[in-house]
N, C-alpha and C positions, 0 to 999 in steps of 0.2 A: 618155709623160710630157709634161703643158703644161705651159710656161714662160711665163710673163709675166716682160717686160725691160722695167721700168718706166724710162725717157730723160728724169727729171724735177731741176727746178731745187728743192732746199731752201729754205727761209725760215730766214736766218745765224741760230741762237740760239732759234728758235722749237719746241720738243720737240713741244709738244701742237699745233700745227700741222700740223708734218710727219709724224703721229700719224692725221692726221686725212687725208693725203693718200694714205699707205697703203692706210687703209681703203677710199675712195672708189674708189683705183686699182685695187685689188681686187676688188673688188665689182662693177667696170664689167666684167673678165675673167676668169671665175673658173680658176683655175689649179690646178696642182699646186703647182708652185714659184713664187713671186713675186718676182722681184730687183730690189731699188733700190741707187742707188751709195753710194761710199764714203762715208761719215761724213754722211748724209743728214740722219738726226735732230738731226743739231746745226749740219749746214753748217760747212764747211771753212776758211772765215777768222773764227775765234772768237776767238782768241789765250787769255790768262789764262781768259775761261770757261768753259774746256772743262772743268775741274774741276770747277765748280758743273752741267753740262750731261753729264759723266759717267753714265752706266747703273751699278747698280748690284743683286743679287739684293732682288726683296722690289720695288722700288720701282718709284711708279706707272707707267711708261713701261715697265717690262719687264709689268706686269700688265697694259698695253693693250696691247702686241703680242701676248702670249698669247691677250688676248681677240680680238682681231681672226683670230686663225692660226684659234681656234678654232670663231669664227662665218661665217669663206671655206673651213675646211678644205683650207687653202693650207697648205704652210711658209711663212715669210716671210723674206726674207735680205735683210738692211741693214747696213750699215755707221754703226758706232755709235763715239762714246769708250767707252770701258768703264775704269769704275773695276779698278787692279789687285788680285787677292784678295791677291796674296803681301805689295803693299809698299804699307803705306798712304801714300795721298799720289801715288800713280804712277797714272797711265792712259797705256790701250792704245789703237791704234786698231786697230779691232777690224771681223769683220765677224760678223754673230748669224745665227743658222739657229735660227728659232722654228718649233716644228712644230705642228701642232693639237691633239695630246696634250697640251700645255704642256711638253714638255721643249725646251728649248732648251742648244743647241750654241755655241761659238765658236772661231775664229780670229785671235790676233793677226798684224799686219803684220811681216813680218819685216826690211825694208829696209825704212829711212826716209828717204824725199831731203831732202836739205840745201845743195839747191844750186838758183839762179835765186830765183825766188820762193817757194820752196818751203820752211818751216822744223819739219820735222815734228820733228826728233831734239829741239828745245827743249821739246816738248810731249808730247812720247811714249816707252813705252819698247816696247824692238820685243821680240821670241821669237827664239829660235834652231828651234824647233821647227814641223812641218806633221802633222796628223793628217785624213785623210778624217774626215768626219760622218757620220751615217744619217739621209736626207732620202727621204721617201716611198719606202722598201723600198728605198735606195740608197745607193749611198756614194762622198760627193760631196765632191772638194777644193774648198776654198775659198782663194784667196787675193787681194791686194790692189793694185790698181796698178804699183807702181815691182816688186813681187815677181816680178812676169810677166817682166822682162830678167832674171833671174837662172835658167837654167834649172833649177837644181837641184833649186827650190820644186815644180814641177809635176813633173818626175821623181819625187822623192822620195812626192809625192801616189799618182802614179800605179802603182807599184812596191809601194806600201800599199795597192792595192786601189781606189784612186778610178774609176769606169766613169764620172765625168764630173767637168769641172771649170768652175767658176763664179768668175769676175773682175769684183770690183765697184771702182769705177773713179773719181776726181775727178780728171782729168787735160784740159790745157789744150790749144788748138787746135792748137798748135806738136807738140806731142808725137803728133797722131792718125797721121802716116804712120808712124812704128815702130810704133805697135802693131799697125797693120794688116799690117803683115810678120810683127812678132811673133806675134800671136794662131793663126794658119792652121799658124805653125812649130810652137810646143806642141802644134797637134793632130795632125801630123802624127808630132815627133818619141816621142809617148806612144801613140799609135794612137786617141786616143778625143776626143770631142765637147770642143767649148769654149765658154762662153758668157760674153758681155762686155756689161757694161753701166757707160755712164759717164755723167757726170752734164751737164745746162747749165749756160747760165744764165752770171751775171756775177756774184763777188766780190772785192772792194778790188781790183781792177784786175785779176782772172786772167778770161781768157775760157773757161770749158769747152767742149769741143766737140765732145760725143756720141759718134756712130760708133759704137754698139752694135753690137752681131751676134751670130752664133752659127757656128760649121763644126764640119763632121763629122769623123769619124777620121779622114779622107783630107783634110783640111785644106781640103778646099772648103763658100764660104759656103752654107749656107741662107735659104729664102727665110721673112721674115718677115710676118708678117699684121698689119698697122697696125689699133687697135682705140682706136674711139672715145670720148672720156669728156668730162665736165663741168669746165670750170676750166682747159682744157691752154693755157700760153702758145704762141706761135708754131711757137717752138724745140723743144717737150718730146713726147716720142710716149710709146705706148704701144702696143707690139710683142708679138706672140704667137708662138710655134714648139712645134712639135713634137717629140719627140728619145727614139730608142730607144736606151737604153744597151746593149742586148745587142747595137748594131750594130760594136760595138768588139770583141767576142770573136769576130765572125764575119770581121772586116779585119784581124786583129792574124795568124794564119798566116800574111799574106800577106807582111805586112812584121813580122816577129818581133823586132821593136829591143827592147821591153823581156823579152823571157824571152831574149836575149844581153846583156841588162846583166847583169841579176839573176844569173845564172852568172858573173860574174868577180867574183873572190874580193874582198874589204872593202869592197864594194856596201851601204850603210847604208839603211836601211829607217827609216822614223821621224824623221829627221834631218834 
């Protein structure tokens, strides 16, 4: 399975822009999976707009990622607002796994930081829930920044079936050495691959600071194939890897941590 881990900066507010950055960035490596960071389509310091810049089923921006999935024959995984179906008036942030059939999947955030710079809980409502997707003949957790410190999230994935997990990411420079502790620990302590992608770039004062990557079940990094495209600022790449999910069923005998969770009794699956 190729993964494209798109290291790119959004345009704050600009849908059909970052619409367009998609495409291009896909297009330059065609992939299986194509990952861009958290809340890309709409960029992360929007405040009140996020409502009007909200996804919603039917409307234009989910019918240009379909088109896009289904003229690269990529999935496409972004981090989006998504209008909520249950309560009108609520958005999510969300991340979307658009496949080239046109069906499209989601994830809401389930931790929302509300602390530093960060004020997501005024603008979002979070889940209690993690369900794997089906991404190219696979079944893929997804979840979302601040979600990765909580281990439960990627357990919970993993225990469901997930053979890989995908982290799409707007988190600032200050924050990159936990994750890099963190990232390698979920693959280790699930048995199977990890892949992270965060976003650059500068808004109303937060600096992003990448540090994309990928590790294997055994928690060591892989090597990435930097891949060249038209328009990249300084800061932003465009990374390629490889990644056999079934290498997780052949390392997981070795270190059995999830079939000795799964065995003790109120082990919640789903949740």
């Amino acid at each position: 399975m190729r993964l494209l881990l798109a290291q790119l900066a959004p345009r704050p507010g600009d849908v059909r822009a970052n619409l367009e950055r998609i495409r291009v960035a896909v297009s330059a490596a065609p992939s299986d999976l194509a990952v861009f960071p958290e809340l890309f389509l709409s960029g992360y310091r929007v405040g009140d707009r996020i409502h009007r810049l909200a996804l919603r089923e039917g409307d234009a921006a989910t019918a240009a990622l379909r088109a896009i999935a289904r003229e690269t024959r990529a999935t496409i995984v972004v981090g989006a607002p998504l209008e909520s179906a249950e309560r009108h008036g609520e958005v999510h942030n969300a991340v979307l796994a658009v496949r080239p059939d046109g069906e499209i999947h989601s994830q809401v955030k389930r931790y929302l930081p509300t602390f530093g710079p960060f004020e997501e809980g005024v603008h979002y409502t979070a889940t209690e829930e993690s369900h794997p997707v089906p991404v190219a003949a696979r079944s893929v957790g997804l979840e979302i920044c601040y979600d990765t410190f909580f281990p439960e999230v990627s357990r919970v994935l993993a225990l469901d079936g997930a053979e890989l997990l995908i982290v799409v990411s707007a988190s600032p420079t200050t924050s990159g050495p936990l994750f890099a502790r963190l990232l390698p620990a979920r693959a280790i302590e699930n048995g199977l691959p990890v892949v992270y992608v965060n976003r650059v770039g500068v808004e109303d004062g937060i600096v992003f600071g990448g540090g994309s990557g990928a590790w294997d079940s055994r928690g060591e990094p892989m090597e990435l194939a930097s891949v060249p495209a038209p328009g990249l600022a300084p800061e932003e790449r465009l990374f390629q890897v490889s990644i056999d999910p079934v290498d997780s069923a052949r390392w997981r005998p070795f270190r059995p941590v999830l079939r000795d969770v799964a065995a003790r009794p109120g082990v919640a699956v789903g949740r």
